[in-house]
matplotlib code that plots the C-alpha trace (Angstrom):
import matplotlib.pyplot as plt

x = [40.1, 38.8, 42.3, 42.9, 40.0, 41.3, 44.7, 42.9, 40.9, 44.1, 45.9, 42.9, 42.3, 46.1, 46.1, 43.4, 45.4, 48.5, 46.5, 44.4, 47.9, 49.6, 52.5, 55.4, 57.1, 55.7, 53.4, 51.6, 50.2, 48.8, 46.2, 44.4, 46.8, 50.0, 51.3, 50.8, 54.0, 56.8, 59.4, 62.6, 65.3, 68.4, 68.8, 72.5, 72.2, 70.1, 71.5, 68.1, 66.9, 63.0, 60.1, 56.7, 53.9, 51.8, 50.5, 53.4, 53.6, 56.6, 56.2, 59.7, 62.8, 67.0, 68.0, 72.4, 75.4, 76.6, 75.3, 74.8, 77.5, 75.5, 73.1, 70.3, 68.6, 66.3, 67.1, 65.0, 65.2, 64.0, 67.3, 68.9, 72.0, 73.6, 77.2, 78.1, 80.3, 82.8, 86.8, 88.5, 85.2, 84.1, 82.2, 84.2, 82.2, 79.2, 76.9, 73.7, 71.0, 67.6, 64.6, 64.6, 68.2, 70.5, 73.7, 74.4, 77.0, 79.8, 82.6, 85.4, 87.5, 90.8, 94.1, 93.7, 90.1, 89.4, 87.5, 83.7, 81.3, 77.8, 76.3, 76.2, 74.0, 72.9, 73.3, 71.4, 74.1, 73.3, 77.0, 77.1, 79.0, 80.6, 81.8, 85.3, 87.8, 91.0, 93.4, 97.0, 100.4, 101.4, 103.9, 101.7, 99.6, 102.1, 103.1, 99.7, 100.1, 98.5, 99.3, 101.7, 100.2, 97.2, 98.3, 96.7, 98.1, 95.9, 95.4, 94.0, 91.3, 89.9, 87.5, 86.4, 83.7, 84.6, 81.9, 82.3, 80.8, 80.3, 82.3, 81.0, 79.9, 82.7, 85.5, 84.6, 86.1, 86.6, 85.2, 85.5, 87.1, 87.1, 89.7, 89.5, 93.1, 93.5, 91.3, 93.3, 93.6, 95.6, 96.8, 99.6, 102.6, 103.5, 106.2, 103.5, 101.7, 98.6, 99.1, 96.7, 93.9, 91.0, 87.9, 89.4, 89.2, 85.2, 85.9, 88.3, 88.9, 90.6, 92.8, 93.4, 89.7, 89.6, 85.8, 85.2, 84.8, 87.2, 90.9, 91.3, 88.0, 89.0, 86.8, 83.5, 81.1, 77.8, 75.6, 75.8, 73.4, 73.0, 71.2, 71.2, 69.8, 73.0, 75.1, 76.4, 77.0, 75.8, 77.4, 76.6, 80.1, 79.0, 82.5, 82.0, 78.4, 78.4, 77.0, 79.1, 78.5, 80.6, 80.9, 80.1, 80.5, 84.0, 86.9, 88.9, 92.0, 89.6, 88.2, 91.9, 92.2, 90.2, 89.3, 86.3, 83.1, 80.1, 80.8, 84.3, 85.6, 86.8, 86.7, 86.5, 83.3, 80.3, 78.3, 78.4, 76.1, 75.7, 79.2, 80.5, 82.8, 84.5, 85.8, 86.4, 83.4, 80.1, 80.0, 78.7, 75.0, 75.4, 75.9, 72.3, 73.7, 74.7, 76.2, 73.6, 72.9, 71.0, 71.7, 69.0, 68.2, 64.3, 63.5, 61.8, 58.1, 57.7, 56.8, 60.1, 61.3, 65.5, 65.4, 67.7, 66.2, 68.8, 68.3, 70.1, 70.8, 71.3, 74.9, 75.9, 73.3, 73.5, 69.3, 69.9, 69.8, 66.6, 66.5, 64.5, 64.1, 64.7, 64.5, 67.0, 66.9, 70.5, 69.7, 71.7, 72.8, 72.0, 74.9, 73.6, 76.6, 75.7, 75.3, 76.8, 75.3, 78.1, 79.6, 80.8, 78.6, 76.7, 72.9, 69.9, 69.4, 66.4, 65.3, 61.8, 60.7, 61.6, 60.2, 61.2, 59.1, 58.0, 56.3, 53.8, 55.4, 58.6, 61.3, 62.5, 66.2, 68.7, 72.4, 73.6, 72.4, 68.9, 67.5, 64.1, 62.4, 59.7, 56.7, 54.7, 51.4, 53.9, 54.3, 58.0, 58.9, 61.4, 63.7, 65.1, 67.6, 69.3, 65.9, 65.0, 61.6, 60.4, 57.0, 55.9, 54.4, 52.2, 53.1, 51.2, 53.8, 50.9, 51.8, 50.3, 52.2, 54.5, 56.6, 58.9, 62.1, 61.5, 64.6, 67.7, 69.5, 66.8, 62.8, 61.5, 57.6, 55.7, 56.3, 59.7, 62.9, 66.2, 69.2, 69.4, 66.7, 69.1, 69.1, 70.9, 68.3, 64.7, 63.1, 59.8, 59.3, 55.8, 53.6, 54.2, 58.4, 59.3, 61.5, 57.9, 56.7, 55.5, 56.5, 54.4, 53.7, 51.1, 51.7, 53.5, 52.7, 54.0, 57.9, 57.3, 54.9, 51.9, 50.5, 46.6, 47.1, 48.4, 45.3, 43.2, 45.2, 43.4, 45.7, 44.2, 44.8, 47.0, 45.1, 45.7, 48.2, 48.9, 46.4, 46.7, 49.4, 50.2, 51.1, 52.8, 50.6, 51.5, 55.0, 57.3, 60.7, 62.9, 62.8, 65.2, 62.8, 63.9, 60.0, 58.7, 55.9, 53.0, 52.9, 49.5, 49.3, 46.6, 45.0, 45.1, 45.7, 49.8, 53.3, 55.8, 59.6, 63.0, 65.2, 64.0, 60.5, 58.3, 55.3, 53.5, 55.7, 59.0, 61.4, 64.3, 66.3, 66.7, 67.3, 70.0, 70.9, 70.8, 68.7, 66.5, 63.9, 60.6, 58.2, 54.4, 53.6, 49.8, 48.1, 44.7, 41.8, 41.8, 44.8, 47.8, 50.3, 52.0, 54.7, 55.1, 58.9, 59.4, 63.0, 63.2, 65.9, 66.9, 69.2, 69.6, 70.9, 74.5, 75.6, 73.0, 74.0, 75.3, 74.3, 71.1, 68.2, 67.9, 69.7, 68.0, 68.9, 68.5, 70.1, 70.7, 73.3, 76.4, 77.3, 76.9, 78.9, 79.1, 80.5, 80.7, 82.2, 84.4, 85.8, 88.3, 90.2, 91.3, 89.5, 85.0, 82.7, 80.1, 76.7, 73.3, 70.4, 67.3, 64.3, 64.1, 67.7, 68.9, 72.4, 71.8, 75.9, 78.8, 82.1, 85.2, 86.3, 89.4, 88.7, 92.0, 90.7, 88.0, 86.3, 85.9, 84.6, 83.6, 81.5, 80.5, 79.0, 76.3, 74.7, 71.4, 68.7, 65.2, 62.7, 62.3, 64.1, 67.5, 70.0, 73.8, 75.8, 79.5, 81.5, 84.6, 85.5, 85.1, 82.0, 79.0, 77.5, 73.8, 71.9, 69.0, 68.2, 65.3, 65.8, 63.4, 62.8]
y = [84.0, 80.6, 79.4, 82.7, 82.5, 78.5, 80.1, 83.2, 80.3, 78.2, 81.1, 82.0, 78.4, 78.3, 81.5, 80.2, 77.1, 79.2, 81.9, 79.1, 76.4, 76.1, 79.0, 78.1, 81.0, 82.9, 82.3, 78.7, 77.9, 79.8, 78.4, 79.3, 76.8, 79.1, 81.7, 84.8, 86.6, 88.6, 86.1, 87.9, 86.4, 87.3, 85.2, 84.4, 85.6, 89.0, 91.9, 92.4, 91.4, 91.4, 91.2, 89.5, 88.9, 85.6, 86.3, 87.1, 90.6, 92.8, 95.1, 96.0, 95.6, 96.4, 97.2, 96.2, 96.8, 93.5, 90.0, 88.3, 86.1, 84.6, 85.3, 88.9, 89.1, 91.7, 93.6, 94.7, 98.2, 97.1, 97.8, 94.7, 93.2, 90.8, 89.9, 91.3, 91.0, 87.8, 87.8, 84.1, 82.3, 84.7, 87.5, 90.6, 92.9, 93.1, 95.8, 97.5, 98.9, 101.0, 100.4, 102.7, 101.3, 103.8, 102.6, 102.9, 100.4, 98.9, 97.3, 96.0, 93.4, 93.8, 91.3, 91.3, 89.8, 88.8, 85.5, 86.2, 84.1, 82.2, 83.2, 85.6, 86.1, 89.3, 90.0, 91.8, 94.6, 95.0, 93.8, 90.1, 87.0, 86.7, 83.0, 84.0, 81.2, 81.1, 80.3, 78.2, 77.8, 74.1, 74.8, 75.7, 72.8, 71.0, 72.1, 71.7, 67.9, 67.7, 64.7, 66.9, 63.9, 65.5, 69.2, 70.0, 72.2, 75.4, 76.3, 74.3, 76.2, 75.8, 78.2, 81.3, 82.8, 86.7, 89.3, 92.5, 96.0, 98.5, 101.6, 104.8, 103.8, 101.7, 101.1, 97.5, 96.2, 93.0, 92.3, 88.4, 86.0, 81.6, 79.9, 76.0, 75.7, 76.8, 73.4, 70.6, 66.9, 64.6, 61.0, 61.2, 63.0, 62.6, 65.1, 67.8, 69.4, 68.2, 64.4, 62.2, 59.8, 61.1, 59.4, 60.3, 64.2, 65.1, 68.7, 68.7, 68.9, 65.9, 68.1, 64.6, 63.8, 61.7, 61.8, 65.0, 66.4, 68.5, 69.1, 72.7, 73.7, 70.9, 72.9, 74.6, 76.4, 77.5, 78.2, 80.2, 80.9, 82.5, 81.4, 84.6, 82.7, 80.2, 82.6, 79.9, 79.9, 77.2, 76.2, 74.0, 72.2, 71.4, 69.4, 67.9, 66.9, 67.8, 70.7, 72.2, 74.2, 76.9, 79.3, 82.6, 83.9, 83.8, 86.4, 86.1, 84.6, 82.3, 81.3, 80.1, 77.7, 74.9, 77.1, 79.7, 80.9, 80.0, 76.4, 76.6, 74.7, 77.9, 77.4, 73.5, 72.2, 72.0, 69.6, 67.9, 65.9, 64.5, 62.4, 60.8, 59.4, 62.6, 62.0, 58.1, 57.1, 55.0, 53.5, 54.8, 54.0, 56.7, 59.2, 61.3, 64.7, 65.0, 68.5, 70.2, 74.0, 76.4, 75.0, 77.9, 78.3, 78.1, 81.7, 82.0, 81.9, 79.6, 75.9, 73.9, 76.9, 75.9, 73.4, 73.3, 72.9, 72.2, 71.5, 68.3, 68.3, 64.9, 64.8, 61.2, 60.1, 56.1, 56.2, 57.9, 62.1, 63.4, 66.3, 66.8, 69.3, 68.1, 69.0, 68.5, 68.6, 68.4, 66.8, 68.2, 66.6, 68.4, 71.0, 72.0, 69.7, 68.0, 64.3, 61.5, 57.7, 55.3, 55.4, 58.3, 59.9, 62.8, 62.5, 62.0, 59.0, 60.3, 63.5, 65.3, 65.8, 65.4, 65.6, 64.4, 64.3, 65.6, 69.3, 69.3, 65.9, 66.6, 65.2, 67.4, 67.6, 70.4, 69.1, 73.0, 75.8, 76.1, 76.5, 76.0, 78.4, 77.6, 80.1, 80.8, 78.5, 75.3, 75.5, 75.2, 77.6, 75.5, 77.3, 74.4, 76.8, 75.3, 75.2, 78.5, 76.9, 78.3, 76.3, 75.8, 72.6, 72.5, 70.3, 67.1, 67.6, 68.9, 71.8, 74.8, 77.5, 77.3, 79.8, 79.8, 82.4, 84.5, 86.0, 84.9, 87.4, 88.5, 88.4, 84.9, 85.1, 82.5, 79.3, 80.9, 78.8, 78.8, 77.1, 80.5, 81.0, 79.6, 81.3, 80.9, 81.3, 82.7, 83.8, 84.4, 86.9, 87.4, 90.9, 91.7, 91.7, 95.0, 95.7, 96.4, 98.9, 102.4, 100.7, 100.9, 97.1, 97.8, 95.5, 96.9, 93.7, 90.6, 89.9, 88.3, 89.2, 87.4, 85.0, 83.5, 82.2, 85.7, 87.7, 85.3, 85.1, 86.0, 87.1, 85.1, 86.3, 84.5, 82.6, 84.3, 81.3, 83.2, 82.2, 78.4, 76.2, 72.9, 70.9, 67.8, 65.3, 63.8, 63.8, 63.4, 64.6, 62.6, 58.2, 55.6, 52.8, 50.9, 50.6, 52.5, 55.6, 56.4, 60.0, 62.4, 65.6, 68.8, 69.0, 65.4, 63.5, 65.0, 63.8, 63.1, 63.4, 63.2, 60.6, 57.4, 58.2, 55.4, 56.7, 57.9, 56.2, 57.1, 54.3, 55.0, 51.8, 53.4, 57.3, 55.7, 58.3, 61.9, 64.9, 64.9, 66.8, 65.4, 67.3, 66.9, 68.8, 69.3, 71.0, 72.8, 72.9, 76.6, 74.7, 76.6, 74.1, 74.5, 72.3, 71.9, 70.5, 68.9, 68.3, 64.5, 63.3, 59.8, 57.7, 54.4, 53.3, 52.0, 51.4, 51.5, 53.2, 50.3, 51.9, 54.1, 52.7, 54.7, 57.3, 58.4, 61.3, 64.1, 67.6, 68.2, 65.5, 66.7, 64.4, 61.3, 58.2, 56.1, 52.6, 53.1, 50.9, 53.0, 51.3, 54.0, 56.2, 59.9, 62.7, 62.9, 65.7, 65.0, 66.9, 67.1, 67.2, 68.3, 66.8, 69.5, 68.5, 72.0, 71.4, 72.7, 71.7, 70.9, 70.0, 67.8, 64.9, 62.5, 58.6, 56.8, 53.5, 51.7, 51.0, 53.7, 54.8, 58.4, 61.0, 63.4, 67.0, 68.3, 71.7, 72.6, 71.3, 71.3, 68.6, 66.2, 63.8, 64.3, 62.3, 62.3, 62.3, 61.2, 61.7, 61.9, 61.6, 57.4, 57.0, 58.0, 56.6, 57.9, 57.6, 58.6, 60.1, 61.6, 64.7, 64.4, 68.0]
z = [0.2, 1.3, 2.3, 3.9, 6.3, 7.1, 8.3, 10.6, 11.8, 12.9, 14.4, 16.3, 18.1, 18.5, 20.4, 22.4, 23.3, 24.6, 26.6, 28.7, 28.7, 31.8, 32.1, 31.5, 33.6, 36.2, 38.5, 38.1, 41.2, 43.9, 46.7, 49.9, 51.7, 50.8, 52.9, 52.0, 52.1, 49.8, 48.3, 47.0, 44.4, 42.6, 39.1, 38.9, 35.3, 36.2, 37.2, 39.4, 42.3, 43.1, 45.5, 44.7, 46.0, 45.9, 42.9, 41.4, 40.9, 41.8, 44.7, 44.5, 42.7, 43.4, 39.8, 40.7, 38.9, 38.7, 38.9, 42.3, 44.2, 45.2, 48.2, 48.7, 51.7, 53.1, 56.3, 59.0, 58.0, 54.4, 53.2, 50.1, 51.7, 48.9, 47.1, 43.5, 41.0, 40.6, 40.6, 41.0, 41.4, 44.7, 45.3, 44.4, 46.6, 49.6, 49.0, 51.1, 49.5, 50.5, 49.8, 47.0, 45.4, 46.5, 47.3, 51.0, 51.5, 49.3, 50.4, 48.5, 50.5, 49.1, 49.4, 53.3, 52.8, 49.4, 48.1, 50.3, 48.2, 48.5, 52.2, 54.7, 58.3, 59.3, 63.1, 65.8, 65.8, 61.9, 61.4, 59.1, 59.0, 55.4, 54.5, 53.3, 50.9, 52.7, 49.8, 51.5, 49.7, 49.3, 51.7, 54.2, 53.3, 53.9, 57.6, 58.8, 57.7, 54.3, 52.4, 49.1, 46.9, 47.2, 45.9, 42.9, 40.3, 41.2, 44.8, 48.2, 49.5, 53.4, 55.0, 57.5, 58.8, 59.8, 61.2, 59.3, 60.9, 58.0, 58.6, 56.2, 52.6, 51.8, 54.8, 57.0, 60.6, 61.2, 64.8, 64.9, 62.9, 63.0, 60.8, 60.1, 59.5, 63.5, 64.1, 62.2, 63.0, 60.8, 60.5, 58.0, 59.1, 62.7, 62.6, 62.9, 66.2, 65.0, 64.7, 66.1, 65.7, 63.5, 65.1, 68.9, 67.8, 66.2, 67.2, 64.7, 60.9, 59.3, 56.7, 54.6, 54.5, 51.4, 51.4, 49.9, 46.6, 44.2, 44.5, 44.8, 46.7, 49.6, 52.1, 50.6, 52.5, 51.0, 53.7, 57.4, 60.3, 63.7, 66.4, 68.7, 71.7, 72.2, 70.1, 67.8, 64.3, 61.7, 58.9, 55.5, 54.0, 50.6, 50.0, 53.0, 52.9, 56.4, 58.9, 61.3, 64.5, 66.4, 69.7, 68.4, 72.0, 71.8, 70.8, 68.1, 70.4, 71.6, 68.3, 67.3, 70.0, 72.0, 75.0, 75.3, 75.0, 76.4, 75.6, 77.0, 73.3, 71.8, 68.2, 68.2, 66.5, 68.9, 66.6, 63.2, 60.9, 57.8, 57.2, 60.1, 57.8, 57.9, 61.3, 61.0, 62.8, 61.6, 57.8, 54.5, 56.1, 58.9, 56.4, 55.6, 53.6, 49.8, 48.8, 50.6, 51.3, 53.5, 56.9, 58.9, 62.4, 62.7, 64.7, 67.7, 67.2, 64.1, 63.7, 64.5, 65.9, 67.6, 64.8, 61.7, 58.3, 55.5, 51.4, 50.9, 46.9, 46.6, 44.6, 44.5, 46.5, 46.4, 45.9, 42.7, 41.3, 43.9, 46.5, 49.7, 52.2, 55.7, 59.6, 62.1, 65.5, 67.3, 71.0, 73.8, 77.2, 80.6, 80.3, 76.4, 74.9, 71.8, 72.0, 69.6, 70.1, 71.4, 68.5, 68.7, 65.9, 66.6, 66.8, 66.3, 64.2, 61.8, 60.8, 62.3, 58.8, 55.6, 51.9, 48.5, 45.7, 42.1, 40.8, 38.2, 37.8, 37.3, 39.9, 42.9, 42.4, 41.8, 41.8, 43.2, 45.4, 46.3, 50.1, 52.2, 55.2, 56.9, 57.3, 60.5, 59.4, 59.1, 55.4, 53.5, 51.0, 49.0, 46.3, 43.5, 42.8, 39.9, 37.9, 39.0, 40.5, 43.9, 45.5, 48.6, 50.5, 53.4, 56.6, 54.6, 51.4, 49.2, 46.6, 47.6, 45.8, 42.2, 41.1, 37.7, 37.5, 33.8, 34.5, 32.4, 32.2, 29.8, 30.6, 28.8, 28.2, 28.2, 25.5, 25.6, 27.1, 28.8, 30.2, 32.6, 34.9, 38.3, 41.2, 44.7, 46.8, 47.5, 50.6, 51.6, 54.4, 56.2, 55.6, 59.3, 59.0, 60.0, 56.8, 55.3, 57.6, 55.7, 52.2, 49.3, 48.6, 45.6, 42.7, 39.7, 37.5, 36.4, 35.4, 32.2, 29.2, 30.4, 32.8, 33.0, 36.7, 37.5, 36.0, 37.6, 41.3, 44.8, 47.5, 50.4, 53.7, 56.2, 59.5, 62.7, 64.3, 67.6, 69.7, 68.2, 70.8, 71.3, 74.7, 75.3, 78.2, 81.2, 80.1, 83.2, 83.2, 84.0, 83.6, 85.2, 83.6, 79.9, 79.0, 76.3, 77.6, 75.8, 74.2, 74.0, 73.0, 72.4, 69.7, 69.0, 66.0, 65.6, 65.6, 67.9, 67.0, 68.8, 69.4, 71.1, 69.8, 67.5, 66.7, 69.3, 72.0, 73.4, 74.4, 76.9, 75.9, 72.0, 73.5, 76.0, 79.1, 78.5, 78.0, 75.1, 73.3, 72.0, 70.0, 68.9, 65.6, 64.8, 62.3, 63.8, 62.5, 60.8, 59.2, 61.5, 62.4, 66.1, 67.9, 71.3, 72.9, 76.1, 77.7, 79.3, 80.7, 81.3, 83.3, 84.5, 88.1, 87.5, 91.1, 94.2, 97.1, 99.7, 103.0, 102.0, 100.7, 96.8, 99.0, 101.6, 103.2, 105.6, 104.3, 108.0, 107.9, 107.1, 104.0, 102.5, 103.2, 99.7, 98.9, 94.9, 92.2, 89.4, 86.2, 85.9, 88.5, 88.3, 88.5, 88.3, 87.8, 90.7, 89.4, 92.1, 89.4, 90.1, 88.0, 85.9, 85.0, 86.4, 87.6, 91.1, 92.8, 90.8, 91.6, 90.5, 93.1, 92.5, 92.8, 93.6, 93.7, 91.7, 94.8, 97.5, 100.5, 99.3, 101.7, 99.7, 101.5, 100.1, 100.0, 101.5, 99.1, 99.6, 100.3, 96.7, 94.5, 92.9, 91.2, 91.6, 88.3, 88.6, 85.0, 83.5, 79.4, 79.6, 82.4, 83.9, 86.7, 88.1, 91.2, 92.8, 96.3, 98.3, 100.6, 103.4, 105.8]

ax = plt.figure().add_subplot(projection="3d")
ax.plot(x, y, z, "-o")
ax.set_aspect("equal")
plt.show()
């Protein structure tokens, strides 16, 4: 009896132990600094996909008949949008659910179409851009200049995006479609079309990049976006370590060749960044991105909104096995082109933010998937999707939020373990989205046997950020001078970002000429962060006017007589800027000489300063005049 009552007395105090121990699944953290919102998942090994609160407690879940490939996301309308099922290492299906898991949607690619896998976007006009495999014969690898040693004994797989409109419950179109194989450079067989010299042609896809990863897979995309204000797609290239961006606005014709669209490049790549390597310029130094995924837009209306956050996974990163969440933000010139340095690599030079660090003390890394989205009080919601682990950090890097997968494939409680608990992605969407209008939201209880941080979890309301707003001071717009200016902004105490800015200073010699962007982040004090963005442009005075003093002129006049210098002849863009750097008169003037006599007629322009742009692929020249009434 007396041993008896020893062993009772164990068994109790060990009990005791595990119900106060941190869980080891589930909810582990949840703090007034997180966002409260509805994070939804899909473990890879689960046939389910679910909906939880902050405390973690299901509000909803899709109950599927297969397991994800790989990406859910919620719609609008509330209804599940995700991939299922596997055939050849790709999605065999895209399916639409309600909010109450019927099946409204299913569509089964076929030959035609086959091989959609990891991401999709979901547009305005409810149809979505599937990432779709596009599978080539070694023959045709061969005609579009692919180096045969290269051919591996399976298949060579490039890429395409396509926008598919649902038609009925299982019939698709295909509305628009972008191939990468219509967008080849190569410097191996000179024979072909598409011969030429790498580094001259960053709009282009070297097909014999040797710095990318597997043999068969020589082009993998994991991760899409849409941005619906410049109607341009973004896209992660795991393979490639690279992002890409593309004209959306284009037709399909258009989208297979170099002219069209709103950017007038058809198809061609707008912007890349991670690896200039890819396109022979800059050195192993230049390149920032290591198998990353989730490439996203920031919407209108957040902190960083126009910005691009990406998880960069870290494979073979020189630094050693860590991830981080980072955020980009792509400068543009005057006419919305994306810049490169002089180089020739695309900027900027440094991220606006970035975060790498350890979780209940355990490093941040996850060699595949994962993803990050940024919520409206500045905070990241980060999914390490290998691990399973979702948490969130506020805009100092602190923890606020933690969140373990149970989900296997089969629940594990808590002390339990398992080598299954990845997932592709999570999101977390704010109580306002629309897709939870007149739904029942009440929680239905935890995911996994038990949890002490959920039984003991407050769901703390989200601070009111919409009447919080930064601003950017005494700021012009637009500097001919190399010395650095000063930056203050409201509230005080943030952070400036953009190229050409050191801490809270912004130096024209490092931007060089162009438009760019700089942004002040501040966190208020009811703890909403807000960013605030301000265009400058800068130029510098190449060639002075000979015969007007920094261009004096009347508009009554009927031109401009100009003694100019050119290094190069042929044909210039001639550009009347405005400080606001709105193009206000444009047109294309041929220089026979390198040094001219030019008269130049100008439209009627109002009483102010403008500057004169002259440009052609090699040059740009800028100058300065005054319009006097």
């Amino acid at each position: 009896m007396y041993s008896l009552r020893i062993l009772l007395v164990i068994n109790i105090l060990l009990c005791a132990i595990l119900v106060d121990a941190q869980p080891t699944v589930g909810l582990k953290l949840n703090t007034a600094d997180a966002y409260n919102g509805y994070t939804l998942f899909s473990p890879l090994s689960s046939t389910t996909s679910y909906l939880i609160d902050n405390c973690g407690e299901v509000v909803n879940k899709w109950e599927c008949d297969d397991n994800p490939y790989y990406t859910g996301y919620l719609m609008p309308n509330g209804n599940l949008i995700r991939y299922g099922g596997e055939i050849t290492s790709n999605a065999e299906y895209i399916e639409m659910r309600d909010w109450d898991n019927n099946v409204l949607w299913k569509w089964y690619p076929g030959a035609a179409y086959e091989y959609i896998h990891s991401d999709l976007a979901i547009l305005p006009n409810n149809n979505f851009l599937l990432i779709r495999e596009e599978r080539v014969t070694p023959q045709e690898w061969i005609n579009l200049g692919g180096d045969p040693s290269s051919l591996s004994s399976g298949y060579h797989a490039l890429e395409s995006i396509i926008e598919v409109q649902p038609n009925g419950p299982t019939g698709a179109n295909i509305v628009w479609e972008w191939k990468i194989k219509d967008h080849i450079i190569q410097d191996f067989d000179a024979t072909k079309s598409n011969y030429g010299v790498v580094a001259d042609h960053p709009e282009l896809w070297n097909i014999n990049n040797p710095n990318g990863t597997g043999s068969d897979d020589r082009m993998h995309f994991n991760g899409t976006d849409y941005n619906v204000a410049k109607d341009q797609i973004v896209i992660s290239c795991f393979s490639c370590s690279e992002i890409f961006i593309i004209d959306h606005s284009t037709t399909t014709a258009e989208a297979a060749g170099i002219v069209g669209g709103n950017s007038g490049k058809g198809g061609s790549f707008l912007y890349r960044y991670g690896n200039p390597q890819n396109y022979d310029s800059g050195s192993a130094a230049d390149r920032v991105l290591y198998g990353q995924h989730n490439a996203d837009w920031v919407n209108p209306g957040l902190p960083h909104q126009g910005k691009i956050t990406i998880f960069d996974n870290g494979n073979g990163r020189p630094a050693g096995a860590f991830s981080k969440v980072v955020i980009l933000n792509p400068p543009t010139n005057a006419n919305g082109d994306y810049t490169t340095d002089a180089n020739g690599v695309y900027l900027p030079t440094s991220f606006d933010f970035e975060w790498n660090g350890s979780v209940n003390g355990t490093t941040f890394y996850s060699p595949f998937f994962s993803g990050v989205n940024v919520q409206p009080n500045g905070n990241l919601t980060i999914c390490e999707g290998f691990n399973g682990r979702f948490f969130e950090i506020d805009p100092a890097g602190n923890i606020v939020w933690h969140y373990q997968n149970p989900d296997a494939g089969f629940i594990v409680n808590q002390g339990g373990s398992s080598g299954g608990f990845t997932c592709y992605r999570s999101e977390k969407y704010p109580p306002d989205y629309t897709a939870f209008t007149g739904r029942d939201l009440t929680p239905q209880g935890i995911i996994e046997n038990s949890n002490t941080v959920s039984d003991n979890c407050t769901i703390f309301q989200n601070v009111d950020c919409s009447n919080v707003s930064a601003s950017i001071l005494n700021l012009p717009p637009v500097t001919s001078s190399n010395s650095p200016i000063t930056l203050s902004g409201l509230p005080s105490n943030g952070t400036f970002s953009g190229t050409g800015v050191v801490f809270s200073a912004f130096n024209p010699s490092i931007a060089g000429p162009g438009n760019h962007t700089i942004t002040y982040t501040v966190t208020a004090a009811n703890g909403c962060t807000v960013t605030a963005s301000q265009s400058f442009f800068v130029f510098t005075i190449t060639y002075n006017f000979v015969n007007y003093n920094l261009g004096t002129v009347s508009p009554r006049l009927g031109g401009l007589p100009l003694e100019l210098a050119f290094k190069d002849t042929g044909y210039y863009n001639m550009e009347i800027i405005n400080l606001n750097g709105q193009i206000m008169y444009s047109e294309k003037i041929l220089i026979n000489t390198n040094y001219t006599n030019q008269q130049i007629d100008f439209p009627k322009l109002k009483k102010g300063q403008y500057m004169v742009r002259f440009y052609n692929d090699n040059f740009q020249h800028l100058e300065k005049i005054m319009i006097f009434e």
